[in-house]
Backbone bond lengths (Angstrom), bond angles and torsions (degrees), N, CA, C in turn:
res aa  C-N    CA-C-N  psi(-1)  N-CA   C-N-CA  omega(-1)  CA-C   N-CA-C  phi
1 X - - - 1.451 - - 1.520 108.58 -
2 X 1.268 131.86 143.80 1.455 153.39 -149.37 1.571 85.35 -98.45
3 X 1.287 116.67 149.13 1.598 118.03 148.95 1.262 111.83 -122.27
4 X 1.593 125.45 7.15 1.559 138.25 156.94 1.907 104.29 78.00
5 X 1.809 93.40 12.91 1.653 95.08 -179.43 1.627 108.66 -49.66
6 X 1.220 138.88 -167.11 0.925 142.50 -173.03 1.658 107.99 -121.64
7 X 1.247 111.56 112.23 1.753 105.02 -162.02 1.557 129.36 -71.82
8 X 1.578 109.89 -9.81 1.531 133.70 151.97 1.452 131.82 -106.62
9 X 1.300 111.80 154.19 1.335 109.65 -162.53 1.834 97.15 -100.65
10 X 1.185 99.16 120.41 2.198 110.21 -170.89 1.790 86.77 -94.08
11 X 1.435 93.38 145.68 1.468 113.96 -175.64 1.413 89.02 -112.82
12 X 1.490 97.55 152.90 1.683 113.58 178.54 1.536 104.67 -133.23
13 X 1.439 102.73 159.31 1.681 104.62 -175.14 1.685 103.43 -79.62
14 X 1.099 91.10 -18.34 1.962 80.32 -172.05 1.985 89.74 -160.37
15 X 1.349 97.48 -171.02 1.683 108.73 171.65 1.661 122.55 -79.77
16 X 1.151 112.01 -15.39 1.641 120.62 -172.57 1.758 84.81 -83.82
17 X 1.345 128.23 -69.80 1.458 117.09 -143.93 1.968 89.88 -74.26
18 X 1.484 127.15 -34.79 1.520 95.32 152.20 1.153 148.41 -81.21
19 X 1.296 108.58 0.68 2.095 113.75 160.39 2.086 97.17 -75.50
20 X 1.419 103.36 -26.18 1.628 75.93 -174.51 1.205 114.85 -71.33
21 X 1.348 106.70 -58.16 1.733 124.81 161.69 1.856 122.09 -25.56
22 X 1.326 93.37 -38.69 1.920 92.32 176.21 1.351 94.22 -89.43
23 X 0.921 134.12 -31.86 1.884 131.02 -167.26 1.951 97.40 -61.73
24 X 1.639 87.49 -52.14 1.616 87.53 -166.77 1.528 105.76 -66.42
25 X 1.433 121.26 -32.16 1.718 119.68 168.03 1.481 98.23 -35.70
26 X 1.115 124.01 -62.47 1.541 139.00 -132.35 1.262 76.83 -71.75
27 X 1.148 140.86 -97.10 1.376 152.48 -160.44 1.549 120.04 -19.30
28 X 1.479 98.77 -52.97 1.257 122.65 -173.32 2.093 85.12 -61.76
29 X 1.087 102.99 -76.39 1.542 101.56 -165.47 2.039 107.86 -38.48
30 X 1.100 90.51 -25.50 1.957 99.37 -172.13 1.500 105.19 -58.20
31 X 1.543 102.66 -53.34 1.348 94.33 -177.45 1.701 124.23 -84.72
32 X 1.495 101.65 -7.09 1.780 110.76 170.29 1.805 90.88 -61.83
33 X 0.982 123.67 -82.28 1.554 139.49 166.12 1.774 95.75 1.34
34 X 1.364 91.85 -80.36 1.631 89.15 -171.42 1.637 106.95 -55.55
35 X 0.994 130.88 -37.98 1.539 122.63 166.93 1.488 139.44 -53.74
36 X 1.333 116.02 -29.69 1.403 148.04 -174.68 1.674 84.73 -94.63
37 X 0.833 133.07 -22.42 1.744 113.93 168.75 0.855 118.23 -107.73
38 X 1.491 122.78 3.84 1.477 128.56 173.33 1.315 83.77 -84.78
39 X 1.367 120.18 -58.11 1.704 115.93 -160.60 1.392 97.57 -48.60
40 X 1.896 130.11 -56.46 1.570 106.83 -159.27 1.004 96.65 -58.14
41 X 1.578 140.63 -56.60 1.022 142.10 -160.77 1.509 105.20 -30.14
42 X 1.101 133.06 -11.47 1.946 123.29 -149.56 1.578 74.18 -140.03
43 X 1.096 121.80 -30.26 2.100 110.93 -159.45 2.069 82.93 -91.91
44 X 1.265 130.27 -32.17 1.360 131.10 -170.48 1.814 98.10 -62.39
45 X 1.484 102.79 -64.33 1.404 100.77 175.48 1.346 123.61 -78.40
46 X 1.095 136.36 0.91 1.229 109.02 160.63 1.668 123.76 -93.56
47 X 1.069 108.47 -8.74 1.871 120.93 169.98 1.038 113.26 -64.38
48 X 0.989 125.69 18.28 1.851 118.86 -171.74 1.299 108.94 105.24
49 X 1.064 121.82 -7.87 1.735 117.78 175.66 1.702 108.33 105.45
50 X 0.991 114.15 179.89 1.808 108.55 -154.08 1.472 92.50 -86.65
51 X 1.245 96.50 148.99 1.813 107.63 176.24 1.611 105.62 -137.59
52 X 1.234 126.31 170.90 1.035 147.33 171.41 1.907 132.72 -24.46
53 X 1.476 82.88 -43.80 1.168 127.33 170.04 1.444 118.55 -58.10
54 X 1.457 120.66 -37.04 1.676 143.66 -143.43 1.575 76.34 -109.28
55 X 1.398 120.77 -50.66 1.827 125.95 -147.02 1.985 91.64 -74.80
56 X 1.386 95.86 -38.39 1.795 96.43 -171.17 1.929 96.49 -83.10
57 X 0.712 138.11 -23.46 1.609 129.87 172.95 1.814 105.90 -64.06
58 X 1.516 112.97 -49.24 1.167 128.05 168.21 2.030 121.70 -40.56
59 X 1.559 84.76 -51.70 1.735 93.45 -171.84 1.399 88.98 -81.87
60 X 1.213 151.25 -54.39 1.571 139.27 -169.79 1.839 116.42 -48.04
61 X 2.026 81.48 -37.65 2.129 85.64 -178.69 1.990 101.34 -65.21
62 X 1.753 97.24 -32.06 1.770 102.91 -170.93 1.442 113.49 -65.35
63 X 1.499 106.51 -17.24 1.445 100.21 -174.71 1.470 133.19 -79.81
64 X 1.631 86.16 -35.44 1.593 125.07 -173.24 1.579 96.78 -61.81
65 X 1.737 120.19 -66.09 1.226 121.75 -166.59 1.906 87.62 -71.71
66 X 1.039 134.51 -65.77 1.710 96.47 179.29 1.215 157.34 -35.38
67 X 1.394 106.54 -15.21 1.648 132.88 178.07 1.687 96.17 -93.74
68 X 1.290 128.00 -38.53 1.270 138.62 174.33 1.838 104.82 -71.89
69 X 0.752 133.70 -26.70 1.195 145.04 -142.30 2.157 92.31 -108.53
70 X 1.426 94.12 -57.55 1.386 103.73 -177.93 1.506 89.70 -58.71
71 X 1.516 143.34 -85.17 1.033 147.38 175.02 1.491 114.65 18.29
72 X 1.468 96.08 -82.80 1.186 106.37 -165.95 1.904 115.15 -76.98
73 X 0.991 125.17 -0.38 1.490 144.59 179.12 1.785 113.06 -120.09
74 X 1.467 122.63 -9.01 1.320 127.94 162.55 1.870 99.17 67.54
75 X 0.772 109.88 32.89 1.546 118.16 173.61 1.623 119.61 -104.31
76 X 1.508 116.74 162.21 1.504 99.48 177.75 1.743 106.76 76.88
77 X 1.172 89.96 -135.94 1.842 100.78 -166.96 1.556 102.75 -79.05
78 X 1.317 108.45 -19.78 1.815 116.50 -161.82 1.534 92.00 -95.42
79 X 1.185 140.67 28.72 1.593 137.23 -149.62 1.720 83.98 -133.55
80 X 1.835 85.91 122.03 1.798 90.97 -165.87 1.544 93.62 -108.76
């Protein structure tokens, strides 16, 4: 399985043009994200209809963007 890391290491002139550059990664991956759940969404129902199975793929994506979520808002565990 791919984790879509980036297989070279890109040099930047300073920290701004790589916070822009990772920001715009980020984004880009946000809306893959939102796509890939449209897809289960369509791969859940057409298998026979949603099962158990569909609900735990769901809570693992819910967890991930909550720990991500705290991150970026300093809440939760990231709450100084």
């Amino acid at each position: 399985m791919s984790n879509n890391l980036p297989t070279q290491v890109v040099r930047f002139e300073g920290p701004v043009e790589a916070y822009e550059a990772t920001r715009d990664e980020i984004i880009k991956l946000l809306r893959q994200v939102e796509t890939g759940l449209e897809a289960h969404d369509k791969r859940a129902s057409l298998s026979g209809g949603i099962n158990w199975g569909h609900v735990g793929d769901l809570n693992g994506i819910l967890h991930v963007l909550n720990d991500l979520k705290g991150r970026l808002h300093k809440t939760g565990e990231y709450k100084k």
